[in-house]
C-alpha positions as a printed NumPy array, in Angstrom:
array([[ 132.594, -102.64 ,  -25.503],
       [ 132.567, -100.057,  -27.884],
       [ 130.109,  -97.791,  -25.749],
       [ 132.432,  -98.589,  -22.653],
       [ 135.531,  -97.264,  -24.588],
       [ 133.323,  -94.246,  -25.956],
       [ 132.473,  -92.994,  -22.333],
       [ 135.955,  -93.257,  -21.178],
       [ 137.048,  -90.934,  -24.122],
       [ 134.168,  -88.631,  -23.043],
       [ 135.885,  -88.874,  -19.017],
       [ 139.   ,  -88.324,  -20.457],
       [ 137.664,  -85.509,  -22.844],
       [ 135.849,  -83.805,  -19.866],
       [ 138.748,  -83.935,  -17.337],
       [ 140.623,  -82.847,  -20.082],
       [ 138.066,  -79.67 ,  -20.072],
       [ 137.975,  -79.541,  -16.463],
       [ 141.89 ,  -79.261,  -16.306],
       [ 141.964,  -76.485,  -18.96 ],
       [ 139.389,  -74.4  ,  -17.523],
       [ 141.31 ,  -74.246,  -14.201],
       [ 144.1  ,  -73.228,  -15.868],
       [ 142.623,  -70.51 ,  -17.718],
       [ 140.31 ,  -69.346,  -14.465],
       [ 144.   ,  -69.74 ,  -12.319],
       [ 145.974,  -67.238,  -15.067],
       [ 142.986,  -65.086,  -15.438],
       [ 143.082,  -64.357,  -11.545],
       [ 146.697,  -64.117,  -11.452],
       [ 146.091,  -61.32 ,  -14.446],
       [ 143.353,  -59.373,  -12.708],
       [ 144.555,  -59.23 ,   -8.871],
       [ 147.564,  -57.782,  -10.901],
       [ 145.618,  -54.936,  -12.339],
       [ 145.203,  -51.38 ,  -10.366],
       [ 142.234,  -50.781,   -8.233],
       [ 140.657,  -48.282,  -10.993],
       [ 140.912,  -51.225,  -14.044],
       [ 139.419,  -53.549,  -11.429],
       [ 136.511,  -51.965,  -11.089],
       [ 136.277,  -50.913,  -14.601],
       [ 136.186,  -54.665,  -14.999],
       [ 133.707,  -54.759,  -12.763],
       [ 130.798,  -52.546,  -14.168],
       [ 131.911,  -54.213,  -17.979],
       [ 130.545,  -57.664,  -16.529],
       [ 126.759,  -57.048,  -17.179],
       [ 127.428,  -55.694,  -20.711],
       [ 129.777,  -58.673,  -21.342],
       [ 127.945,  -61.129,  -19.977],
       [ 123.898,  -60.044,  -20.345],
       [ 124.28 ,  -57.493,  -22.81 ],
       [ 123.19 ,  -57.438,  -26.631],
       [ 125.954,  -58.619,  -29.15 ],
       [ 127.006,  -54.684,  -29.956],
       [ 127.238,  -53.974,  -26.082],
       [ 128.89 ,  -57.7  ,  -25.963],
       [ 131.655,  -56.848,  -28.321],
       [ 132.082,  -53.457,  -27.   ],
       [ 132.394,  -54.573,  -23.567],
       [ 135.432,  -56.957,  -24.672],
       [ 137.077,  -54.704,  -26.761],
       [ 137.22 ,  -52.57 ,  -23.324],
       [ 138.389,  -56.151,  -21.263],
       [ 140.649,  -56.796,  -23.958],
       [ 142.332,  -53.231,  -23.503],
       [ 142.236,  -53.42 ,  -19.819],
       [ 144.276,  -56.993,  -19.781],
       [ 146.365,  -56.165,  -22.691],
       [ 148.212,  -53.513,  -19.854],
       [ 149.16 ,  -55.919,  -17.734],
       [ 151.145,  -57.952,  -20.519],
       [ 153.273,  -55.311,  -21.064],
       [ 157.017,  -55.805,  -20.09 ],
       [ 157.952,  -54.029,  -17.018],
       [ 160.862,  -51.712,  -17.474],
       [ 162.848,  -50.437,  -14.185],
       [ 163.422,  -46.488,  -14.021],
       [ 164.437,  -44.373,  -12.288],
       [ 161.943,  -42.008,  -11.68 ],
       [ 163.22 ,  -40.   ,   -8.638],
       [ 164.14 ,  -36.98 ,  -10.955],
       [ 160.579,  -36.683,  -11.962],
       [ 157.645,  -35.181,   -8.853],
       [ 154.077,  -35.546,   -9.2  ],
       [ 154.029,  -31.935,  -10.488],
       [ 156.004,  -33.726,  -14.026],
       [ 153.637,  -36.702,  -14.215],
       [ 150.542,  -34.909,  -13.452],
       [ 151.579,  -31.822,  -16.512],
       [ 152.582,  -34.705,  -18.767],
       [ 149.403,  -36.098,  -18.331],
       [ 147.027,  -33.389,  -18.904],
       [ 149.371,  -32.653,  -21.907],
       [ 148.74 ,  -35.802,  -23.518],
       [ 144.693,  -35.72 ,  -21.896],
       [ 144.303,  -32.234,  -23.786],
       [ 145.963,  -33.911,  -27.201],
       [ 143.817,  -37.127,  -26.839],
       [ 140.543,  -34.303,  -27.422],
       [ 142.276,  -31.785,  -29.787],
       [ 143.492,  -34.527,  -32.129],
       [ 139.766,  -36.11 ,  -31.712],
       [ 137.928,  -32.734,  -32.643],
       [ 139.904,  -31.756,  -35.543],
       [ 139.236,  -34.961,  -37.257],
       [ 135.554,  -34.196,  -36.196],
       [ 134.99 ,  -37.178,  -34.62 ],
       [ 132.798,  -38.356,  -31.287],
       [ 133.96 ,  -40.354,  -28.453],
       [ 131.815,  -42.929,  -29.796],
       [ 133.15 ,  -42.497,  -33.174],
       [ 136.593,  -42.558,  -31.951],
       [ 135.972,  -45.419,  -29.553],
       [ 134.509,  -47.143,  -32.952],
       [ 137.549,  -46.356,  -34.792],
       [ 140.01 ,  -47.754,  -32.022],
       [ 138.181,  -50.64 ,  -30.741],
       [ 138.271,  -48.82 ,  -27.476],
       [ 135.215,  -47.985,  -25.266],
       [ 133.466,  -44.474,  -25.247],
       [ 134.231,  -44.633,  -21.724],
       [ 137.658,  -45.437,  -21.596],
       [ 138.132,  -42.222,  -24.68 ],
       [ 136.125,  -40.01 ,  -22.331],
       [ 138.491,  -41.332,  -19.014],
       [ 141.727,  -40.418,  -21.192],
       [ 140.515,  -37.006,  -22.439],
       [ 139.553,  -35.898,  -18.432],
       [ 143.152,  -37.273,  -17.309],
       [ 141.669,  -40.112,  -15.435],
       [ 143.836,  -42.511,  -17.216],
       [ 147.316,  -42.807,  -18.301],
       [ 147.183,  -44.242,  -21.658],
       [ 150.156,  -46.678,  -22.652],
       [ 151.508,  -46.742,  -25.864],
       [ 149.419,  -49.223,  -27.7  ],
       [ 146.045,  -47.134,  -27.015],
       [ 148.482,  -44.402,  -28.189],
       [ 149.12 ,  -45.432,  -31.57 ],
       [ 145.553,  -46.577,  -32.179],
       [ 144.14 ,  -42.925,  -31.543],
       [ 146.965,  -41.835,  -33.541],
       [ 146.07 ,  -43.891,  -36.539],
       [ 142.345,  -42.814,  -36.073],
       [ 142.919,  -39.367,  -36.119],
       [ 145.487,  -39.334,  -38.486],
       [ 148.604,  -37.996,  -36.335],
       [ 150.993,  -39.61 ,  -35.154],
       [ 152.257,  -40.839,  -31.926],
       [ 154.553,  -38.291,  -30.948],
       [ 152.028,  -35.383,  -31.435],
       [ 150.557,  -36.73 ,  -28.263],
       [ 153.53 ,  -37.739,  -26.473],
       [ 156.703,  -36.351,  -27.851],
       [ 158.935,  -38.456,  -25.804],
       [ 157.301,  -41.562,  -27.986]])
């Protein structure tokens, strides 16, 4: 009897499993068919190193998912953003993409090193310093605290 009622906890424990894991495979689609075609397939070629990669590439790899994800959690605030052209968003941009490398030479640091420091990927630095990517205010603050300057010397509207 005793072995009966074990085997029935392990069902219940399994389904249990099962249930939770569809849950967590159901949110985690919702989160990344929300994401923009460039984090997609930055997602994509960080799959290898998260999944078949050492424990450094591993850990870097998530750091880089974690970033990725942690965009789409963000509130979204309406604006009106008629006032502002391409021109606006494309100098702010470059602004900030120039400020990313200044602030990251005068501490005399690397990508790597700076990646290091910010639990970012070298990849993602090197994509903010060329203007490929917009960074929101989290990534930010961490480059601000590892280069010792604060938010608003990249951004002054922060």
């Amino acid at each position: 009897m005793a072995t009966k009622a074990t085997n029935g906890d392990q069902k219940a424990n399994v389904n249990d499993l099962h249930s939770a894991f569809a849950l967590a495979v159901a949110v985690m689609r919702e989160r990344v068919q929300s994401l923009s075609r460039e984090d997609s397939e930055d997602l994509y070629v960080l799959m290898p190193e998260l999944l078949n990669g050492g424990p450094e590439e591993q850990e870097s790899a998530m750091r880089a998912v974690n970033e990725i994800l942690d965009q789409t959690s963000m509130q979204v605030v309406e604006s009106d953003m008629t006032s502002i052209d391409g021109s606006e968003l494309n100098s702010w941009l470059e602004f900030v993409s120039k400020r990313i490398e200044l602030a990251r030479k005068e501490a005399k640091l690397t990508q790597a090193e700076l990646a290091e420091k910010t639990g970012l990927d070298q990849s993602h630095i090197s994509r903010l310093e060329t203007a490929k990517y917009s960074p929101t205010s989290k990534t930010l603050d961490k480059i601000a605290d590892a280069t010792g300057k604060s938010a608003c010397y990249f951004d002054p509207s922060a």
